[in-house]
Structures are given as structure tokens and as C-alpha cells.
C-alpha positions in Angstrom: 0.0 0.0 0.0 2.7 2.2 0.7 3.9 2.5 -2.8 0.3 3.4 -4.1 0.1 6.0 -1.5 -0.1 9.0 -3.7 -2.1 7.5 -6.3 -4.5 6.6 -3.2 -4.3 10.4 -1.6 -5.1 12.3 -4.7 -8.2 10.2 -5.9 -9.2 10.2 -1.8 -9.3 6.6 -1.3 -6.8 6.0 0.9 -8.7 5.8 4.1 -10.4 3.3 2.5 -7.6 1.7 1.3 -6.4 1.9 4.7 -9.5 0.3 6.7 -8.9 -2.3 3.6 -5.5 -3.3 4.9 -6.9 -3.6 8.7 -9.5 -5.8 7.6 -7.2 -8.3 5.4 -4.9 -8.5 8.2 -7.8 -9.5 10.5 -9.2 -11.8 8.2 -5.9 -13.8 7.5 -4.9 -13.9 11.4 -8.6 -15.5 12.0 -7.8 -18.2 9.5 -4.0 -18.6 10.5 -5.7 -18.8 14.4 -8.2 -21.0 12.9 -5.5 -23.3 11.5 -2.8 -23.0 13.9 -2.0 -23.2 18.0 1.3 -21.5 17.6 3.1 -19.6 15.3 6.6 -17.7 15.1 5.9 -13.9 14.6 8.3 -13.9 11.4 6.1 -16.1 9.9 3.1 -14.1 10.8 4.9 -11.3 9.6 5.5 -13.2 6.4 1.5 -13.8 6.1 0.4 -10.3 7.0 2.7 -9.0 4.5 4.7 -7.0 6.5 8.2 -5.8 5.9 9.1 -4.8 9.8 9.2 -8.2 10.5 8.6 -9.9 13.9 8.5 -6.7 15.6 6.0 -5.3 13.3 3.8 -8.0 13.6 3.6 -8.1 17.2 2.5 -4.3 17.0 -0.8 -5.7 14.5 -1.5 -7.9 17.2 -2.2 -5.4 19.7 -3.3 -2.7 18.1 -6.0 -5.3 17.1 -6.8 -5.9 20.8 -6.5 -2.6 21.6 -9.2 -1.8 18.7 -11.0 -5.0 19.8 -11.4 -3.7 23.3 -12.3 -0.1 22.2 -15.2 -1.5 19.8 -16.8 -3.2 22.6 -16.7 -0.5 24.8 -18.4 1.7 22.1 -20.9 -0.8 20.8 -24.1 -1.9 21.6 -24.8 -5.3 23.5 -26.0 -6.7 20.7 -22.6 -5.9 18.8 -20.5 -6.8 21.7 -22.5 -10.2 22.2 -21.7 -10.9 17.9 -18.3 -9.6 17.9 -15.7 -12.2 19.6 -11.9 -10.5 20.1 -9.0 -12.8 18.8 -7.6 -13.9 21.4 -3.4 -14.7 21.7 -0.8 -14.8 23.8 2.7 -13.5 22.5 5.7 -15.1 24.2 8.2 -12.1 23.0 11.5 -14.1 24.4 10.3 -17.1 22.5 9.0 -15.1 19.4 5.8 -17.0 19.2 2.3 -16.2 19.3 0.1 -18.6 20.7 -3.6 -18.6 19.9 -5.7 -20.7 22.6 -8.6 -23.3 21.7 -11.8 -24.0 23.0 -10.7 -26.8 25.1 -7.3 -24.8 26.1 -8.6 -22.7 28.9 -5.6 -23.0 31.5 -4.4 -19.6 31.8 -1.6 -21.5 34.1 1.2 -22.1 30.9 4.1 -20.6 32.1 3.9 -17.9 29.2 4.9 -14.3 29.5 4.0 -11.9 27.3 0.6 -10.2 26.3 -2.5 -11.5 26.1 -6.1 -10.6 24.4 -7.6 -12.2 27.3 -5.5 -10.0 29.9 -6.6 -6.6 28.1 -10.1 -8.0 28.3 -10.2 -8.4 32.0 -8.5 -5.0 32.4 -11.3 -3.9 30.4 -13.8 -5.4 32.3 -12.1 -4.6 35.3 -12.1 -0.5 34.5 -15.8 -0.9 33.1 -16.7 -2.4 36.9 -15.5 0.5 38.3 -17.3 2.9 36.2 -20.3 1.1 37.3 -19.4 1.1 40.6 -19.0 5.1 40.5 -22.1 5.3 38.5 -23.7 4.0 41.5 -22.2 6.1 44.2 -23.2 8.8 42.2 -27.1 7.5 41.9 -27.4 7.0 45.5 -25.5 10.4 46.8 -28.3 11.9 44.3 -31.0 10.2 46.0 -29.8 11.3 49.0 -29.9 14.5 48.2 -33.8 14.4 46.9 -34.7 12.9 50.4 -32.7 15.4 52.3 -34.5 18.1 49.9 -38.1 16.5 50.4 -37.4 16.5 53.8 -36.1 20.2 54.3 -39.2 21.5 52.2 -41.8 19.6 53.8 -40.5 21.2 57.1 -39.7 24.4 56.3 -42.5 27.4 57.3 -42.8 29.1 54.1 -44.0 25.4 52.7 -46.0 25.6 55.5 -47.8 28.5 55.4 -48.6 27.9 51.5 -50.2 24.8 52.1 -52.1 26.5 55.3 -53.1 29.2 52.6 -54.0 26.6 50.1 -56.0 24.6 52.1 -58.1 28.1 53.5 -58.7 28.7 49.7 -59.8 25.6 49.2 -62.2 25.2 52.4 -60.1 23.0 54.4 -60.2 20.3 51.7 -57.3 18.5 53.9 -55.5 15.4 53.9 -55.4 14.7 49.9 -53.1 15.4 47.2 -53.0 18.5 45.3 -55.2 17.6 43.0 -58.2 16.7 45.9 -57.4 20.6 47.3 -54.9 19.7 50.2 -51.8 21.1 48.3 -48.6 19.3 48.0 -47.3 17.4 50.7 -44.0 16.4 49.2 -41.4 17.0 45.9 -43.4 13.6 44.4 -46.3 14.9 44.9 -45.7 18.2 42.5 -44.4 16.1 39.6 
């Protein structure tokens, strides 16, 4: 691609061209996964057509996860639920990559290196705690709404509006606004 580059800019199809490349390259490493367990990163350099080498193909690999893990966290469940990240491990002192099967689910292999799986669970881990904040923040707010039902209900110029409304009314008393007693709460003025 880089030798079409200019050819690509000045008809304005090189972001296409671009988004081209990215999908190829995920393409062929689904079928090398497919077909393989383990792999050299020369060689999936080799396959990706890449001239950096084993350096450059470790780079695809996770700026694929890291794409992987931002699509998820911009998509909707639906997408997220259809959309299953290629998962590897890359053993960099070994120069392999190492794609896991179905029935290969002991994280426990003595590999070190980076792994689709561990960004995942960071992921998950960072999207917990924006939950948990979310939370915090829901129940400080409803907090706040009880301590402000609370301080109008007792406070006299409440008070004396409601004793107003309820002379103007004839005493009505006792009901919601709408029966002539006047508000006797925030819910009760929505």
C-alpha cells in the first residue's frame, strides 16, 4: 500500500484503502488462528505481508486488541455479544504467538507476554469500576432528593402555602394537590 500511497491520496481513497488493509490483516490472522495453535511472529509477519518483521507483527497484534477492546466499549450489546476479540498470547523471548482453543482454557502455561484475554479483564475490570462510581453517584443523588423533600416539607414558608392553600380551598385537607390539600411532598408536585 505504501507504494500506491499517492495514487490513493489524490483520488481520496486512501482511508479506505487503509480500513482495507486492517481488515485483510484481521481476516488472515482469524484463519492462521483457525489453522494454527502457535506460530513464530516472522512467519506471521510473512503472512500479513509486512516488511518490519517480527517486531512489526507483534504491534498488528495489539493494536488489534486494543481496537478489539475499544469496539466493545463503544458498541451496543447486541454488537458486543456478535463480535468475539481474537484472542493470543505472544511469548516475546520465545517469538511466538500462541492462539488458545476451545478446550485450552488453563491460563496456568508458564507464558509471559501479552495476552487478548489479559486486556479484556482489564477492560472489564475499568468498566466495573465505572459502574461502581455510576452508582455512588445515583445513590449520593438520592440522598440529596430525600434530604431536599425532607427540608421543604418542614420548612415554614412550605408551611404556610399549604395552610393558605387549604383556606382557599375550604379545608379540603388530607389529599393530594389535585383533591385541594396542596402538595405534601417533591413527588407529589411532579
Amino acid at each position: 500500500m505504501n507504494r500506491d500511497k499517492l495514487l490513493l491520496e489524490s483520488d481520496g481513497n486512501l482511508g479506505l484503502a487503509k480500513h482495507l488493509d486492517n481488515v485483510m490483516k484481521r481476516i488472515i490472522l482469524r484463519k492462521l488462528s483457525n489453522i494454527y495453535s502457535v506460530i513464530k511472529l516472522d512467519t506471521l509477519a510473512q503472512s500479513l505481508h509486512l516488511s518490519g518483521g517480527a517486531k512489526e507483527a507483534e504491534e498488528v497484534l495489539l493494536d488489534m486488541a486494543w481496537k478489539d477492546q475499544e469496539k466493545q466499549s463503544q458498541s451496543g450489546l447486541m454488537n458486543r455479544l456478535l463480535s468475539v476479540p481474537l484472542e493470543f498470547r505472544i511469548d516475546v523471548e520465545k517469538s511466538l504467538v500462541y492462539f488458545p482453543k476451545d478446550e485450552d482454557d488453563d491460563d496456568d502455561n508458564g507464558i509471559d507476554g501479552c495476552s487478548a484475554s489479559g486486556i479484556h479483564e482489564k477492560y472489564m475490570e475499568h468498566i466495573q469500576s465505572l459502574l461502581t462510581n455510576r452508582v455512588v453517584s445515583v445513590m449520593k443523588l438520592a440522598d440529596r432528593v430525600k434530604h431536599l423533600d425532607v427540608s421543604l416539607v418542614t420548612s415554614a414558608r412550605y408551611q404556610s402555602v399549604i395552610s393558605k392553600d387549604m383556606n382557599n380551598n375550604g379545608g379540603g385537607g388530607g389529599g393530594n394537590s389535585s383533591a385541594g390539600g396542596g402538595p405534601h411532598g417533591v413527588s407529589d408536585l411532579a
